[in-house]
C-alpha positions as a printed Julia matrix, in Angstrom:
114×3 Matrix{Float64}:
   1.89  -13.89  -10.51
   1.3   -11.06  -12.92
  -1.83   -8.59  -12.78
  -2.93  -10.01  -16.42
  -2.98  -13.68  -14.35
  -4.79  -12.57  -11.45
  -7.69  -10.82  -13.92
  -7.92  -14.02  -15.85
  -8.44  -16.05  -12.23
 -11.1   -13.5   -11.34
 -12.91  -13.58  -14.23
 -13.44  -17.27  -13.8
 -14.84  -16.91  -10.03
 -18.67  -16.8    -9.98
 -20.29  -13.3    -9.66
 -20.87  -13.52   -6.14
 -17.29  -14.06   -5.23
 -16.58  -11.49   -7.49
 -18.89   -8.74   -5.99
 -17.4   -10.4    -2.28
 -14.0    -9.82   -3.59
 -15.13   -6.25   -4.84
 -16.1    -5.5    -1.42
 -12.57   -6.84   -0.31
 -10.58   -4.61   -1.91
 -12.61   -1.49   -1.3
 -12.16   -2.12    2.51
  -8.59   -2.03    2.16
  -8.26    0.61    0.02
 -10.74    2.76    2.57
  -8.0     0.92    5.29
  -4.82    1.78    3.1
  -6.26    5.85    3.35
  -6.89    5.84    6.83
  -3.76    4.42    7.76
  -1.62    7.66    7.29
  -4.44    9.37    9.45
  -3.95    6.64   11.86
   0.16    6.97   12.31
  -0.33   10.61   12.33
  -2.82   10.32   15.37
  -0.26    8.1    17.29
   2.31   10.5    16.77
  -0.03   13.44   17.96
  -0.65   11.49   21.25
   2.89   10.91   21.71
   4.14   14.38   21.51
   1.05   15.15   24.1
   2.51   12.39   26.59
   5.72   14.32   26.14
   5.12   17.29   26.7
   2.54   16.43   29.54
   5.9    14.15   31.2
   7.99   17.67   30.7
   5.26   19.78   32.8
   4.9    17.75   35.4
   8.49   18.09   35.78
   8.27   21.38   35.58
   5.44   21.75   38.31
   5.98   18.71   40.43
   6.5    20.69   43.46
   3.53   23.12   42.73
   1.43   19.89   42.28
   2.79   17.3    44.83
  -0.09   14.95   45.86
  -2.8    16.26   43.41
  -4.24   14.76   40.37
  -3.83   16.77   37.45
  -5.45   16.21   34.19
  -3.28   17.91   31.28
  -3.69   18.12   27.62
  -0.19   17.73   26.18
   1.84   20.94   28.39
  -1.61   22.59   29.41
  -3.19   22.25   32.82
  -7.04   21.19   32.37
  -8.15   20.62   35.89
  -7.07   19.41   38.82
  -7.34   18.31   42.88
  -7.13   15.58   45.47
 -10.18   13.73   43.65
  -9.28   11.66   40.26
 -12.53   11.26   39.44
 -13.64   15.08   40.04
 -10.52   16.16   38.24
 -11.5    13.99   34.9
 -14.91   14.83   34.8
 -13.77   18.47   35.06
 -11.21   18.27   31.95
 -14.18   16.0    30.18
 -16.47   19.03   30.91
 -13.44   21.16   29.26
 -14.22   19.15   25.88
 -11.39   17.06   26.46
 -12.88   13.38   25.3
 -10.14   11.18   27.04
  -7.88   13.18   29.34
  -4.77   12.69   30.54
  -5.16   12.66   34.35
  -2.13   11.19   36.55
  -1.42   11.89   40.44
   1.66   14.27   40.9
   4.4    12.03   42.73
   7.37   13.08   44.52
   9.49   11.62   42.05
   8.9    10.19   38.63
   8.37    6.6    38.75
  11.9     4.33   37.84
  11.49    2.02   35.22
  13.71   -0.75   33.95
  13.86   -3.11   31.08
  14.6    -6.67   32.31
  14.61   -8.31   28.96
  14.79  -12.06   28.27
């Protein structure tokens, strides 16, 4: 279907689904803009979650047994308390921390698949 064909359908809808499908197509063009800002988010929080992985590699020793709440390769808070130790990097400014309980080895994980 050409644009030319889709104005001559619109034009024949009744004003109200006009103004409804007016509406429609501002929400996805408000969508369409946020989406880059979106992607570019995820891939923020990924590179965090890296580089958080890489310190605690780094420090595991230094850590072992304590909760540590880390934004990306920096070392908000931490303790033997999760809960202290997320209220204390919330009280930091950071909104939704990254808080995980220093291991003695990082955990295995294995793809089964189907």
């Amino acid at each position: 279907m050409t644009l030319e064909q889709v104005i001559e359908v619109v034009r024949a809808l009744p004003l109200g689904d006009r103004y409804r499908l007016q509406e429609w197509l501002q929400k996805q063009e408000r969508r369409d803009l946020e989406e880059p800002r979106r992607e570019e988010a995820v891939r923020r929080e990924i590179e965090k979650y890296k580089l958080a992985k890489q310190w605690i590699a780094e420090h595991r020793v230094q850590y072992l047994g304590q909760w540590v709440a880390l934004e990306g390769d920096r070392l908000i808070a931490y303790g033997a308390n999760a809960v202290q130790v997320d209220n204390e990097a919330k009280a930091a400014g950071i909104e939704v921390p990254f808080v995980v309980r220093v291991i003695d080895e990082e955990p295995k994980y294995f793809y089964a698949g189907w």
